[in-house]
N, C-alpha and C positions, 0 to 999 in steps of 0.2 A: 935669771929673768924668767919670766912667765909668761902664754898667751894665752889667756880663754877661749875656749874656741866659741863661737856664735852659731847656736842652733837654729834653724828654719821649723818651724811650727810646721805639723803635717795638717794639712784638712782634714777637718771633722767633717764623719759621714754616718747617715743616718739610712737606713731601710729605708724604701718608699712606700713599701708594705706600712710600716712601721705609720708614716704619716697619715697613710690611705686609714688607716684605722682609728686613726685621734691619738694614736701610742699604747692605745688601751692593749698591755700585756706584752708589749715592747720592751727590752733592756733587760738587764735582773732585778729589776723591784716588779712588784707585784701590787702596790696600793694606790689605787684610785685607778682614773683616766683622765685626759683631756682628750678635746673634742674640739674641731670645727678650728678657726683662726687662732685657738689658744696653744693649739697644737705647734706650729710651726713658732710663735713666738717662744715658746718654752724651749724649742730646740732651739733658736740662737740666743735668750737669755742661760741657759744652762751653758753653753759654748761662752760665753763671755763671764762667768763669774768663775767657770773655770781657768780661766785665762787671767781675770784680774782678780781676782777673792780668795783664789786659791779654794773655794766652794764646790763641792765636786759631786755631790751625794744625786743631782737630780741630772746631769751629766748623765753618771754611771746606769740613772734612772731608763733614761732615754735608748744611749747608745749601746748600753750592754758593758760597758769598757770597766776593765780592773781599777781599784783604786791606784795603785801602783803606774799605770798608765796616764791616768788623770791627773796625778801629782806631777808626773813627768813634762805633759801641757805646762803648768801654775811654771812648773821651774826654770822651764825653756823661757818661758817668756819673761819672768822678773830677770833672767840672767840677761836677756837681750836689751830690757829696760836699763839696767844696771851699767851694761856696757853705755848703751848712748848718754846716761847721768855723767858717767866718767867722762865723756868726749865733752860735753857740756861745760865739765868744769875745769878743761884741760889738764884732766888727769892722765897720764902717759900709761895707758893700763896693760901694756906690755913691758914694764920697768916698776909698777910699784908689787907691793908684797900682796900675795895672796889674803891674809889677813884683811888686808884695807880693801880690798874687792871684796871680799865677804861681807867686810858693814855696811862699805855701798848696798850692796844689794838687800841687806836688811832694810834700808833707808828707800828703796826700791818696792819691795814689799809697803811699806809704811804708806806710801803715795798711794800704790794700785789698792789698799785696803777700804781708801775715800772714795775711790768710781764709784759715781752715781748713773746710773742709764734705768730704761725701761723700755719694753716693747710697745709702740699705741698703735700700729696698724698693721696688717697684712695683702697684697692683692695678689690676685693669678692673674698670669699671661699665658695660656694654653697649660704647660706642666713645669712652667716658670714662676717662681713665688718669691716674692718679694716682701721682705717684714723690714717696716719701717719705727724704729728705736730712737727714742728721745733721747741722748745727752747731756750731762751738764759738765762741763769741761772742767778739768784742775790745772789752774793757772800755774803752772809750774815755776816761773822766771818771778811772776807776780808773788810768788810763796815765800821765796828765799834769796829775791833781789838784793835788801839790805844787810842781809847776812852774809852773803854769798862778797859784796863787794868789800865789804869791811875786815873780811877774812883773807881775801886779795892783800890789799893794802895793807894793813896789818904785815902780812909777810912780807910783801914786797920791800918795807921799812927795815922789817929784820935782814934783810938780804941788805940792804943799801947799808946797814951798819956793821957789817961784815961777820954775820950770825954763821952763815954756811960756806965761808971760803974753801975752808980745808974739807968739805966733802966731797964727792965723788959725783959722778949725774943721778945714778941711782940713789945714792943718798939725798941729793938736795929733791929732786921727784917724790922720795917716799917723804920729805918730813913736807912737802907742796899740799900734798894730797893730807897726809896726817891733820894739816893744817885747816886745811879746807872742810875736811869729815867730820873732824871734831867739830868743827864750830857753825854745821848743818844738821850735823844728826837729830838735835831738837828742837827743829824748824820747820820741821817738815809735816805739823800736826796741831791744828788743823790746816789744812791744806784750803787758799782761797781760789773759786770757782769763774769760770767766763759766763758768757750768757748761753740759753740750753740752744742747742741745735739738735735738726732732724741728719738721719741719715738711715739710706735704704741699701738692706744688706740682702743679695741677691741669693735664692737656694736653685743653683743651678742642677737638672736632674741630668743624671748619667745613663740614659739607657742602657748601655753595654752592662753595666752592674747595677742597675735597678736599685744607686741610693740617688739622694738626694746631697750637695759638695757645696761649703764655703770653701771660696778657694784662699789659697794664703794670701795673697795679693790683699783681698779685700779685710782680710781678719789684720794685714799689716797696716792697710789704710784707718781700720779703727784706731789702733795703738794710737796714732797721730791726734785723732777726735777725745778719746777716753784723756790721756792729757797732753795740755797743749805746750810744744816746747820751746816756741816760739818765744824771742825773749822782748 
């Protein structure tokens, strides 16, 4: 048997230097600047496409952080996505094969590739900033409702006619799951949308170290927003 383990995303952190300037010359790129309220939105949009897009170049831009590091973000959090896909579809992901958590997690990837978001405002509250990011939600359940059910039943039938007697638990879990995968993996694209919501993602500053901190709390509360898994 096997158990992934479940990474905690660290907070992304940014110089306050860094914002005080509009970014201008911040990170390791060197081209252009941003300025004034575009500023702070481009650091939590770079923070979120790193997260779901696996997008990292203006990231890197930003924070200074190695690709290597940034890739590290993208993978922590599809694995985490992956894991909760698994719980969803009552896949026992400490009894199926390695293998079949890895297509999940390609099928994982395929979802966060459709987030849709934007930044449309920013406000201070003394050295408190607030940037306020549109949403359009991907109906996760709404996606893969009639596929997901028909693939239930479907085995459930094979089970009732005594398809998987002589297997073992880990054997009748892995062909559950086998079952399930297959007949999701290309369902998952295009992905249908809820209606757009606002949400305000707070840049708490750190005096003691002079950045500016999404805490994970809040970058965990996106995941729930970016999509919905509500069924």
């Amino acid at each position: 048997m096997k158990m992934l383990t479940k990474y905690r995303r660290a907070a992304a952190v940014l110089s306050a230097l860094c914002l005080i300037l509009g970014l201008a010359g911040c990170g390791s790129g060197t081209s252009g600047s941003t300025s004034g309220k575009d500023a702070y939105q481009a650091y939590v949009i770079s923070i979120m496409d790193a997260n779901y897009l696996g997008k990292y170049d203006q990231y890197m831009e930003i924070t200074g952080s190695a690709e290597a590091e940034a890739q590290k973000i993208y993978e922590a959090n599809v694995q985490d996505f992956a894991l909760e896909m698994e719980d969803a579809f009552s896949i026992k992901q400490d009894v199926v094969s390695v293998a079949l958590t890895e297509r999940v997690i390609g099928m994982a990837k395929t979802v966060y590739s459709q987030a849709k978001y934007q930044a449309v405002d920013v406000i201070r509250d003394g050295d408190t900033y607030t940037v306020s990011v549109e949403i359009e939600p991907i109906d996760f359940f709404g996606t893969i409702k009639e596929p997901f059910r028909s693939a239930v039943d479907a085995f459930n039938l094979r089970a009732k006619n005594g398809e998987f007697d002589n297997l073992t638990n880990e054997e009748y879990e892995e062909a559950y799951g086998e079952a399930v995968v297959t007949a999701l993996e290309g369902k998952l694209s295009p992905v249908t949308y809820a209606s757009k919501i606002k949400v305000d993602i707070t840049l708490d500053y750190d005096k003691d170290n002079n950045v500016y901190v999404i805490s994970d709390e809040q970058m965990e509360g996106l995941d729930d927003k970016v999509v919905n898994m509500s069924r």
